[in-house]
N, C-alpha and C positions, 0 to 999 in steps of 0.2 A: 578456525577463522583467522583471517589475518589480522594484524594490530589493527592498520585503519579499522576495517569492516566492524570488532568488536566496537571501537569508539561510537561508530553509528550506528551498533544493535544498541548498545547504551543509552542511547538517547531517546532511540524509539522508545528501548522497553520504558523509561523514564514518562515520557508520553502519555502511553498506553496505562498506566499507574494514576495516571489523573484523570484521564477519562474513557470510559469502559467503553465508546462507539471503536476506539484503536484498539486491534488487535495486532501481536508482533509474530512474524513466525519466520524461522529459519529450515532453508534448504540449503544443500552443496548446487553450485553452479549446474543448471541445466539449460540453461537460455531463455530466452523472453517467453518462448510457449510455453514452457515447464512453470515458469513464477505465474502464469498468467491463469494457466488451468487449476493451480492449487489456490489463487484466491478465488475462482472459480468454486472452487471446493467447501472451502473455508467458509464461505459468504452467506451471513445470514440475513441482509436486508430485502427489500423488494427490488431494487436499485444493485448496478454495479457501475463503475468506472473507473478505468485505468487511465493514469498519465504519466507519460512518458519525459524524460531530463529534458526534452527538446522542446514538448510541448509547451502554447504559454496559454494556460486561461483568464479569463477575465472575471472581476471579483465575486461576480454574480452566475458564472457558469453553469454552473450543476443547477443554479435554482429557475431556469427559464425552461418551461415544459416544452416537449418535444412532441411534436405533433401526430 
């Protein structure tokens, strides 16, 4: 991993140490389908959502049901 990147596995794993809903997991660079199908994987809830750097939600997002 590069220097940044470790700084910011740090923090997650940091995180994820305090509350057990964050899980952290490291892949080598496969692109956005590649991250996207291993949380896919990963994913133990009923629920999934992914957000993206560009994306901007609002504070209430995830908690307005979807029809």
């Amino acid at each position: 991993m590069r220097q940044r990147t470790v700084k910011y596995f740090d923090i997650l794993k940091e995180y994820a140490s305090h509350d057990e809903r964050i899980r952290v997991f490291h892949q080598e660079n496969g692109g956005v389908t590649s991250a996207r199908n291993r949380g896919v994987q990963e994913a133990m809830g009923e629920w999934i959502s992914f957000v993206d750097s560009d994306d901007e939600l609002f504070f209430d997002a995830l908690s307005i049901p979807v029809p």
